[in-house]
Gaussian input, Z-matrix of N, CA and C with variables (Angstrom, degrees):
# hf/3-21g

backbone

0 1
 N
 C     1     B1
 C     2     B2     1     A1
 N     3     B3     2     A2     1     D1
 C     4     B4     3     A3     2     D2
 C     5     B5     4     A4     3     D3
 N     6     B6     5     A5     4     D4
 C     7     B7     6     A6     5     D5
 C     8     B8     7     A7     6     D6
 N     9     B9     8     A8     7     D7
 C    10    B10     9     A9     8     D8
 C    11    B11    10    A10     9     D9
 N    12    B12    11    A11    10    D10
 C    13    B13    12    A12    11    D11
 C    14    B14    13    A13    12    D12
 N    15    B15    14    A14    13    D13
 C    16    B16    15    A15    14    D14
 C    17    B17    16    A16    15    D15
 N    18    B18    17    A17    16    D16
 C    19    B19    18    A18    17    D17
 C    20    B20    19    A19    18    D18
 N    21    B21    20    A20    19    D19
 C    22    B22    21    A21    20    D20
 C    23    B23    22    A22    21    D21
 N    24    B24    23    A23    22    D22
 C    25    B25    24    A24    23    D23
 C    26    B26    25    A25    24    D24
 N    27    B27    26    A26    25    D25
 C    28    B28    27    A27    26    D26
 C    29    B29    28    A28    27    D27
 N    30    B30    29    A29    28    D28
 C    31    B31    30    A30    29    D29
 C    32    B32    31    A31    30    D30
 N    33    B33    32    A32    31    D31
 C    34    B34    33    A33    32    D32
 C    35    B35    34    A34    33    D33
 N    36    B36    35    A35    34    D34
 C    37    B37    36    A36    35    D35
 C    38    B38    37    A37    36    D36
 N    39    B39    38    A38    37    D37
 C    40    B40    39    A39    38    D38
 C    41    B41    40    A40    39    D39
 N    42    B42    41    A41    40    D40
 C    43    B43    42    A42    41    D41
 C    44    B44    43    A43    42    D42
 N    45    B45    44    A44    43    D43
 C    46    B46    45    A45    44    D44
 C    47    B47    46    A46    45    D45
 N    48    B48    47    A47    46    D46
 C    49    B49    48    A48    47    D47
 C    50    B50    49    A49    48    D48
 N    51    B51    50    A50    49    D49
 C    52    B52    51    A51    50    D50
 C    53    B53    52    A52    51    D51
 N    54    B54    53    A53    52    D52
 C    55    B55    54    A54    53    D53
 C    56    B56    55    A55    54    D54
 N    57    B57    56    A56    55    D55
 C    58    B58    57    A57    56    D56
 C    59    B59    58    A58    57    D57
 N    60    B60    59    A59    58    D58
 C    61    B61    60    A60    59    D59
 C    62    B62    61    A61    60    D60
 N    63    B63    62    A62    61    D61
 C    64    B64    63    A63    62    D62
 C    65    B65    64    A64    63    D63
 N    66    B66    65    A65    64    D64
 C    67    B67    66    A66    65    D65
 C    68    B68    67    A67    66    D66
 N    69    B69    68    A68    67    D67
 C    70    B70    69    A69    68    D68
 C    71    B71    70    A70    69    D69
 N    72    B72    71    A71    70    D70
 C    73    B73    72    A72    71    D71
 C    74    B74    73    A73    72    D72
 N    75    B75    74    A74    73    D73
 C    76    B76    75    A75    74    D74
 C    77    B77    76    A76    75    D75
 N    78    B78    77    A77    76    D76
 C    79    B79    78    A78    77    D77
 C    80    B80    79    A79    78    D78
 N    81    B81    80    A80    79    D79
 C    82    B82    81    A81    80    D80
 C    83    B83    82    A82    81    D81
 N    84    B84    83    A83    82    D82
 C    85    B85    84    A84    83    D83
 C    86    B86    85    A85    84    D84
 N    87    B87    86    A86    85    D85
 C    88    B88    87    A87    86    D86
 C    89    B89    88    A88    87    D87
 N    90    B90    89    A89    88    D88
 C    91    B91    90    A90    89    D89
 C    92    B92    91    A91    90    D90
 N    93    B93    92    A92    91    D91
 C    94    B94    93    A93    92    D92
 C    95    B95    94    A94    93    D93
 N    96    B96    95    A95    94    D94
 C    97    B97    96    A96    95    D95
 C    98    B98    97    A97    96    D96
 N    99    B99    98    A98    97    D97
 C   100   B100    99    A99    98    D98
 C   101   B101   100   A100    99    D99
 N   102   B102   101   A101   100   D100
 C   103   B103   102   A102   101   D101
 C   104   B104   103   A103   102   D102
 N   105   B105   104   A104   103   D103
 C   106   B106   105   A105   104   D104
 C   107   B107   106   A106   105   D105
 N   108   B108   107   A107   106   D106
 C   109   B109   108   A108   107   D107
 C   110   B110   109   A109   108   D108
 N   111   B111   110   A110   109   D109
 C   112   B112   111   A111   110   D110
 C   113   B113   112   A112   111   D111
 N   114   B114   113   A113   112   D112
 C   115   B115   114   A114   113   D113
 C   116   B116   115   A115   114   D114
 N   117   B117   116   A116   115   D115
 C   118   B118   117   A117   116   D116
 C   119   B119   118   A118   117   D117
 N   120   B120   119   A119   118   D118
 C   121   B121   120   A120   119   D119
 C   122   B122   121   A121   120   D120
 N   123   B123   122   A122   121   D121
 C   124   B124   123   A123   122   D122
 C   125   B125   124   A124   123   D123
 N   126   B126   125   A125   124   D124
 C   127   B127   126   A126   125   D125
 C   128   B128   127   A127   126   D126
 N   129   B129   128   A128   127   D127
 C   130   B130   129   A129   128   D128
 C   131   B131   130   A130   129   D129
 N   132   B132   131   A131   130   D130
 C   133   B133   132   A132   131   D131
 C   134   B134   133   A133   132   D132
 N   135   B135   134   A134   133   D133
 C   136   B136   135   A135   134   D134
 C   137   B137   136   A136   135   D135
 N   138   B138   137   A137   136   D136
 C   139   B139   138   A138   137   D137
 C   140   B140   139   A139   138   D138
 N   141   B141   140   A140   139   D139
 C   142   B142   141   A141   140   D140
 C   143   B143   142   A142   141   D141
 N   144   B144   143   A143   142   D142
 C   145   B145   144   A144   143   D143
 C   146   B146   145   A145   144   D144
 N   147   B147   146   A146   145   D145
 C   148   B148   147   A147   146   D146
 C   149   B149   148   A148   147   D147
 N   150   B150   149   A149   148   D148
 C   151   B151   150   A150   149   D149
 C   152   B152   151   A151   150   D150
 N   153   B153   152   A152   151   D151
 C   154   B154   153   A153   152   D152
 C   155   B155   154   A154   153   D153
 N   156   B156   155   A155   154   D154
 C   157   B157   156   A156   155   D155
 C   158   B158   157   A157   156   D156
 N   159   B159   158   A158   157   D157
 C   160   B160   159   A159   158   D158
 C   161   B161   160   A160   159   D159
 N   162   B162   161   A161   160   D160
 C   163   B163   162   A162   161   D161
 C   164   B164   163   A163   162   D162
 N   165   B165   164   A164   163   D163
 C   166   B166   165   A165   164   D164
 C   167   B167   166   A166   165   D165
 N   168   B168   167   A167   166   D166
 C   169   B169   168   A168   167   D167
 C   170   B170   169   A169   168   D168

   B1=1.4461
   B2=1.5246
   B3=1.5811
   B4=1.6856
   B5=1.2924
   B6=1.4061
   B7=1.0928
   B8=1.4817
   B9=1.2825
   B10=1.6548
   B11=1.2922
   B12=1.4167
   B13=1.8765
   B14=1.7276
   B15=1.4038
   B16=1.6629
   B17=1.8442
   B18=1.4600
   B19=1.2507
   B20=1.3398
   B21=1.7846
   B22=1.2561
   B23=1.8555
   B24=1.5595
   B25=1.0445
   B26=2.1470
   B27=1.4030
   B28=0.9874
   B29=2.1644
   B30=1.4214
   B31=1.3611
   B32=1.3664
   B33=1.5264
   B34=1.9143
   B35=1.8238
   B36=1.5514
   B37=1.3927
   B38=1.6968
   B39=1.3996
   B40=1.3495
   B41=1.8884
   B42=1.2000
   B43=1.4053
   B44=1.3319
   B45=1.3357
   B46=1.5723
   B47=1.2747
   B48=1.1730
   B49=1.7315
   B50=1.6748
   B51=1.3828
   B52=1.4450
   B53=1.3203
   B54=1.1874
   B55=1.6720
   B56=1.4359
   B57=1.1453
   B58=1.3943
   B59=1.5667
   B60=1.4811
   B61=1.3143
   B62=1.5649
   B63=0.8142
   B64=1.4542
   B65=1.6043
   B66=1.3262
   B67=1.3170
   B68=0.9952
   B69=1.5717
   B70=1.6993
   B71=1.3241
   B72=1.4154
   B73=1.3231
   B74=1.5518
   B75=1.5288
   B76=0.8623
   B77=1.9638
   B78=0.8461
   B79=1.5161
   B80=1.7249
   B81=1.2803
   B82=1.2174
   B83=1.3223
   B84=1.2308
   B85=2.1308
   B86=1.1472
   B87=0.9427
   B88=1.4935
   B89=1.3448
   B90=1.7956
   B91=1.3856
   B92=1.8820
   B93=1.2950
   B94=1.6353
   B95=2.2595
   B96=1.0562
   B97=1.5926
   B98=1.4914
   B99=1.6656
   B100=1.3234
   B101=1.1284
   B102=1.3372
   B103=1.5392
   B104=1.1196
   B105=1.2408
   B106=1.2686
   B107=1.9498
   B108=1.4634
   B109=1.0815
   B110=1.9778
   B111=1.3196
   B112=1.6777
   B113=1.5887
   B114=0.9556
   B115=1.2444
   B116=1.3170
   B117=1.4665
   B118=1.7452
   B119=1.4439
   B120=1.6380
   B121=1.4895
   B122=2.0190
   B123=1.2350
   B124=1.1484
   B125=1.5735
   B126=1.4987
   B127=1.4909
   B128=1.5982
   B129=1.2817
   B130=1.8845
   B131=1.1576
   B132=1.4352
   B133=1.7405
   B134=1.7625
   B135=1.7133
   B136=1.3130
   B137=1.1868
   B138=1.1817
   B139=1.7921
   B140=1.6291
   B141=1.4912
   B142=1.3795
   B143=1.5603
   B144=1.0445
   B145=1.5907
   B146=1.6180
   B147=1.4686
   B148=1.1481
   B149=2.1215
   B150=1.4040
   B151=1.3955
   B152=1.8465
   B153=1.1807
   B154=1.8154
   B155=1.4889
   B156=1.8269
   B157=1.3220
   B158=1.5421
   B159=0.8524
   B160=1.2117
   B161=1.3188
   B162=1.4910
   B163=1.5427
   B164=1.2769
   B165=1.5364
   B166=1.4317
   B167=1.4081
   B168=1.5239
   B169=1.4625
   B170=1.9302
   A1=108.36
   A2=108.06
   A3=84.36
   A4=77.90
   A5=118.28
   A6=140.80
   A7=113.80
   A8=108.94
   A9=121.54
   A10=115.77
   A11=116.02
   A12=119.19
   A13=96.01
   A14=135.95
   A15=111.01
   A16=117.23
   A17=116.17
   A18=116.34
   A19=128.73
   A20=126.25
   A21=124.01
   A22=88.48
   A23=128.49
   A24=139.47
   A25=97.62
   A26=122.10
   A27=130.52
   A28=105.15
   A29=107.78
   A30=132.48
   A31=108.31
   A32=85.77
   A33=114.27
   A34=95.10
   A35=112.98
   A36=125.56
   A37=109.11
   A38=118.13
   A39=122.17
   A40=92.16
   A41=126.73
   A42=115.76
   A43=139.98
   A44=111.53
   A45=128.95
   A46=138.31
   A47=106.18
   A48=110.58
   A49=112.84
   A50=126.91
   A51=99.59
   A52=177.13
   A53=90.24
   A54=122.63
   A55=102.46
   A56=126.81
   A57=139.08
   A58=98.64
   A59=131.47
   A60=119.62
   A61=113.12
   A62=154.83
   A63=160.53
   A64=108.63
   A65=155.81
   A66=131.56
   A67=155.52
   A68=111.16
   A69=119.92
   A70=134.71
   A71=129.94
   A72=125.68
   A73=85.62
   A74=145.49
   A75=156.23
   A76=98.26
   A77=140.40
   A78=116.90
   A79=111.12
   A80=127.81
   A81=114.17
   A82=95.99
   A83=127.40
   A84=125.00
   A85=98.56
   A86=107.88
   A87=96.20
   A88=135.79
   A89=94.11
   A90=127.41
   A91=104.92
   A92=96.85
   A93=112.21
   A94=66.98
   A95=119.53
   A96=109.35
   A97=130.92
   A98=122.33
   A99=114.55
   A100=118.14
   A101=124.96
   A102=115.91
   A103=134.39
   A104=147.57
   A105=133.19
   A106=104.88
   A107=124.46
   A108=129.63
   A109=106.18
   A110=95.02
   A111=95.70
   A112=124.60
   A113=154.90
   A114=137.95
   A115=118.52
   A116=104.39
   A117=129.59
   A118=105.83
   A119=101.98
   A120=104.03
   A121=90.51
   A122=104.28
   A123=117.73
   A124=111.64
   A125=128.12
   A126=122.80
   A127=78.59
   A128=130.25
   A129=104.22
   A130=99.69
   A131=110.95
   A132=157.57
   A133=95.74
   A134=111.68
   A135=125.97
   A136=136.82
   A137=109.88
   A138=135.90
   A139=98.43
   A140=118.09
   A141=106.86
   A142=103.89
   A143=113.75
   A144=128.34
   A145=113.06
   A146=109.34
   A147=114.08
   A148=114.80
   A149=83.63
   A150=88.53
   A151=114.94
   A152=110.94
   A153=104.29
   A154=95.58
   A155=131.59
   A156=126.07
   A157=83.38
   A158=148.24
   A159=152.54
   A160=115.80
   A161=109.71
   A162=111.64
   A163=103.83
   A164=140.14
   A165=123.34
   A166=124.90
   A167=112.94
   A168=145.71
   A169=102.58
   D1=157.80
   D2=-174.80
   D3=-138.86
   D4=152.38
   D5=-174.72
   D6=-123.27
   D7=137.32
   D8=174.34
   D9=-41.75
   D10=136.36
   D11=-168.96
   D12=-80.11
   D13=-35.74
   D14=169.69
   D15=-91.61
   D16=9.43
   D17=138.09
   D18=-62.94
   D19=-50.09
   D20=-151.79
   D21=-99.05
   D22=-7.24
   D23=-174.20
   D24=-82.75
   D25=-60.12
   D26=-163.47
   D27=-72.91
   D28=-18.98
   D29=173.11
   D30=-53.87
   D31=-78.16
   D32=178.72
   D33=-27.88
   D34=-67.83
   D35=-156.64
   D36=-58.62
   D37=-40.96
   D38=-169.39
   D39=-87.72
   D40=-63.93
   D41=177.59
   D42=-64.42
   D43=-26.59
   D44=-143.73
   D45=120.52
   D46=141.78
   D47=169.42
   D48=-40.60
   D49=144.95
   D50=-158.85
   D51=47.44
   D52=15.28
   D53=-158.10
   D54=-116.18
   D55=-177.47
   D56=-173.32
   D57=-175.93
   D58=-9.46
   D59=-165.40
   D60=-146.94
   D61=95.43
   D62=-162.59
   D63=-14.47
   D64=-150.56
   D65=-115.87
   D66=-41.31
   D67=9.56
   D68=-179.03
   D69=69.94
   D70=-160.55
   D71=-163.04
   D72=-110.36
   D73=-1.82
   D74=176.20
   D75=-94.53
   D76=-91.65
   D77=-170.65
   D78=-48.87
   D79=-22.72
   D80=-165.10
   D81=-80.35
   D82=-29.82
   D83=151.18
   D84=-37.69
   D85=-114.80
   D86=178.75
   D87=42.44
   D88=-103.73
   D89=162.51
   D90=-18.20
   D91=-62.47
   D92=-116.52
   D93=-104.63
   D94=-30.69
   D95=160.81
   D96=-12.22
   D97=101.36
   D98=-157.73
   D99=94.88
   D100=-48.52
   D101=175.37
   D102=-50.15
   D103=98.29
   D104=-155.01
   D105=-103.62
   D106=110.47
   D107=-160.12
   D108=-107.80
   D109=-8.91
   D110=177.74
   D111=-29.25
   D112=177.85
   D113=-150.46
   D114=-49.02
   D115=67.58
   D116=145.31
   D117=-91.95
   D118=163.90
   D119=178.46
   D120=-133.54
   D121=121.71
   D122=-178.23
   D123=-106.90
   D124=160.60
   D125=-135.14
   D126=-152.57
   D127=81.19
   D128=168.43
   D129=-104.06
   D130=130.59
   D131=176.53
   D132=-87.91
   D133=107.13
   D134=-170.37
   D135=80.76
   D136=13.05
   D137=-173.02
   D138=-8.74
   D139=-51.11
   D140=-166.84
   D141=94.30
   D142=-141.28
   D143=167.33
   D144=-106.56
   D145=28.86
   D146=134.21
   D147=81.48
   D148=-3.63
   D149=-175.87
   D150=-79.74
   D151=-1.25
   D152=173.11
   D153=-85.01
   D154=-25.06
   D155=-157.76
   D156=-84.08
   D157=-59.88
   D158=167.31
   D159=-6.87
   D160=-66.70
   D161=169.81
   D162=-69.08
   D163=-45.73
   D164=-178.20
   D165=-41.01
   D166=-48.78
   D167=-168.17
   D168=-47.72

């Protein structure tokens, strides 16, 4: 899907760098706290602008 550049611009500002959806690269810590993903291979379906793969990476 592609989304408008002062949509995914006005996004960025209210959520985060990379984001498209409210809690950030800060709850997905969180979340993802304990999980240990080291040579896992993880698959995200809708990346967005890509900023949770970012923290996965």
């Amino acid at each position: 899907m592609h989304y408008p550049k002062n949509l995914t611009h006005a996004l960025e500002i209210i959520w985060g760098e990379g984001m498209l959806s409210p809690g950030g690269l800060e709850r997905l810590a969180d979340i993802l706290e304990g999980t240990d993903l080291s040579g896992r291979r993880v698959l995200d379906i809708g990346s967005g602008l890509g900023g949770i793969d970012i923290l996965l990476a």
